[in-house]
C-alpha positions in Angstrom: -63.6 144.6 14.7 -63.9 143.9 18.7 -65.0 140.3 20.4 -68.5 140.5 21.3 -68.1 142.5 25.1 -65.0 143.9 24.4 -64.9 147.8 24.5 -61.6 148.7 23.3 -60.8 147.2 19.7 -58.7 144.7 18.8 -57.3 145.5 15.7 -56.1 149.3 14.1 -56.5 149.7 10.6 -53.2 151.2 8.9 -53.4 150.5 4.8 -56.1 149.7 2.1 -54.6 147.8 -0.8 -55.6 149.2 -4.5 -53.6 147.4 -6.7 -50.2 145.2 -7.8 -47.3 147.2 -8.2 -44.4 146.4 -10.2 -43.9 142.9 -11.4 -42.4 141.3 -8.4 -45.2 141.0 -6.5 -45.2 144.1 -4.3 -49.0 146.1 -4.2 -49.7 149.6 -3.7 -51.6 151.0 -0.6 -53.2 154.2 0.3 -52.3 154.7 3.6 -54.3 155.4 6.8 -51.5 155.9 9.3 -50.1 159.1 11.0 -47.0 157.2 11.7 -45.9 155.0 7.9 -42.1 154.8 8.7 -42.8 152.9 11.7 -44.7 149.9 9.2 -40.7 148.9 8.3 -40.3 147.8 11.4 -43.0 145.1 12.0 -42.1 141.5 10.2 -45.7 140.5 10.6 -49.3 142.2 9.4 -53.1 141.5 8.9 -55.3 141.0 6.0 -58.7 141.2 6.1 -61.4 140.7 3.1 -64.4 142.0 3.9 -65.9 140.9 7.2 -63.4 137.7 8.0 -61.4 137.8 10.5 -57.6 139.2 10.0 -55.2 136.8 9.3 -51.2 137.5 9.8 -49.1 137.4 6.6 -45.2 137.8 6.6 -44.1 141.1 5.7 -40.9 141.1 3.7 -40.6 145.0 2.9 -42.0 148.1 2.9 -41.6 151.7 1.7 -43.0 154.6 1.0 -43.9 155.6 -2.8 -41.7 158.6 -3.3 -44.2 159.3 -6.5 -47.8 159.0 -5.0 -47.9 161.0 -1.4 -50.1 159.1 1.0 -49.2 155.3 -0.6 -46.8 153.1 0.3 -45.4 150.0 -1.0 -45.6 146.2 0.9 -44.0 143.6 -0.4 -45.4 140.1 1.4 -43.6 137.2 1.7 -44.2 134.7 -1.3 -45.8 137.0 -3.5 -43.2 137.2 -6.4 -44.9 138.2 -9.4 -47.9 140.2 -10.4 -50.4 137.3 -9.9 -49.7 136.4 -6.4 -49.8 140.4 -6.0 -53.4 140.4 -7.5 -55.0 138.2 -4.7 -53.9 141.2 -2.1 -56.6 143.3 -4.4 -59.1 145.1 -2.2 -57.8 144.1 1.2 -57.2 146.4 4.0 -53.9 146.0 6.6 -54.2 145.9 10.0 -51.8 145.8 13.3 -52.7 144.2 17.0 -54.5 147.4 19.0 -51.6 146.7 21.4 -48.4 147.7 18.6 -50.0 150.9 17.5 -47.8 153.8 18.4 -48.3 155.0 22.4 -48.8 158.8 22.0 -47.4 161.5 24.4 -49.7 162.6 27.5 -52.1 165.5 26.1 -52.4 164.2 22.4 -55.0 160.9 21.2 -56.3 159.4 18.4 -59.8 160.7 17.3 -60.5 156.6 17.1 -60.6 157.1 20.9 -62.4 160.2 20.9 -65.2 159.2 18.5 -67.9 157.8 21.3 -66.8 159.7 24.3 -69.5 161.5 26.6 -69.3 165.0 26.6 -69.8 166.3 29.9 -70.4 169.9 30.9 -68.6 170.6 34.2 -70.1 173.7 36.2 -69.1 174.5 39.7 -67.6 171.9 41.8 -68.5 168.8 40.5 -71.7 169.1 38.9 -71.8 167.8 35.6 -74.3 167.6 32.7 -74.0 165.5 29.9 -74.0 166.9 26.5 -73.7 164.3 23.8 -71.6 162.1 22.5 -68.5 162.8 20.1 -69.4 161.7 16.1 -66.0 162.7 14.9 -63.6 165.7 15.1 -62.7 168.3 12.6 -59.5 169.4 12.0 -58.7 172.9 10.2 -57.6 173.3 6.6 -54.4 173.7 5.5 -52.6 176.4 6.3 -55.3 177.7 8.8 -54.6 178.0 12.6 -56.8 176.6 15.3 -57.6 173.8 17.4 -59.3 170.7 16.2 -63.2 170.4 16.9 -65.3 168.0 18.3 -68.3 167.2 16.4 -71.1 166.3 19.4 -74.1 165.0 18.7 -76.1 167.3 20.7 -80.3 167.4 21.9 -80.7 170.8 19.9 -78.2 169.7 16.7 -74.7 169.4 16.2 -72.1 171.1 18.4 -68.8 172.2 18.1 -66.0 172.1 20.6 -63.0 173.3 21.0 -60.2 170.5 21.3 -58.7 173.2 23.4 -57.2 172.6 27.4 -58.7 175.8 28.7 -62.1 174.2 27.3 -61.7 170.2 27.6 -60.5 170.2 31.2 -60.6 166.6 31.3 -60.4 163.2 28.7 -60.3 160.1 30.1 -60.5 157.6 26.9 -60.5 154.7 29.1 -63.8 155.5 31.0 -65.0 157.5 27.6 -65.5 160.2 29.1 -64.9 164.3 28.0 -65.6 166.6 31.1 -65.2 170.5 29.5 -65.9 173.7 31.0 -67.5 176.1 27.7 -67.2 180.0 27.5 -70.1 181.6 28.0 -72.7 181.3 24.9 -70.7 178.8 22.9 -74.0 176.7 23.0 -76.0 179.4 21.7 -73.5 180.4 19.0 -72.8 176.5 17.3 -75.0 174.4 17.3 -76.8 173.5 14.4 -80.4 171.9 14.3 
């Protein structure tokens, strides 16, 4: 959801609605947000339908639901009953780019990762690209290790550490990933 030329988004998707909840017109949301607490402290939000364009609604209240982990509870302004709930049905909740939360130097959002050259730093400064970051892949509960970047590589997928000894470099502003592999990590994961 960018203007046409714009290359950082405009909008950061946080909730999709599923349903009314309650009977005074409060829905249920599944939530999309490493960061829910913070959604209590914004008065305003955006709805979008489909492919229109978000529109700001009054946010009266929300919580967490202490009985369905990963939902959360908004209650919009003038919605008092289950009706006015049901016409919230389906739509996803958004916040301004600019009021998502600013992480700490070192950490990002796999939103700015996803579409990042890869670049494969040998010597000096000479550089190779290697592909272009589809997503990133996190480990299972419970299981140790870094996160991996999924590049869309000439000979298949391939897997990257999200490691500092390996990604020497990430500038998300000029989208670009400059890393420095062990020896015969291309040999050993890619897939074709």
């Amino acid at each position: 959801m960018s203007a046409g030329g714009e290359t950082r988004p405009r909008w950061v998707q946080i909730a999709s609605i599923l349903r009314p909840r309650g009977n005074k017109g409060e829905v249920a949301a599944v939530l999309l947000t490493d960061f829910p607490a913070r959604i209590s402290t914004f008065s305003q939000v955006f709805l979008v339908k489909g492919q229109q364009e978000p529109q700001p609604v009054a946010l009266q209240r929300f919580w967490m639901d202490q009985n369905h982990p990963g939902q959360g509870v908004f209650h919009f302004a003038g919605s008092t009953n289950i009706s006015e709930a049901e016409k919230y049905r389906g739509m996803d909740v958004f916040l301004r780019f600019e009021d998502r939360v600013h992480l700490p130097a070192g950490q990002y959002f796999v939103t700015d990762l996803i579409g990042c050259t890869v670049f494969e730093i040998a010597g000096s400064d000479a550089s190779r690209v290697l592909g272009i970051v589809r997503d990133v892949a996190f480990p299972g509960e419970g299981v140790r290790g870094a996160p991996l970047l999924q590049v869309d590589y000439s000979q298949g997928e391939l897997l990257i550490p999200l490691a500092e000894d390996i990604c020497r470099r990430i500038d998300v502003a000029a989208r670009r990933i400059e890393v420095l592999l062990p020896e015969g990590l291309l040999g050993v994961n890619t897939t074709e």
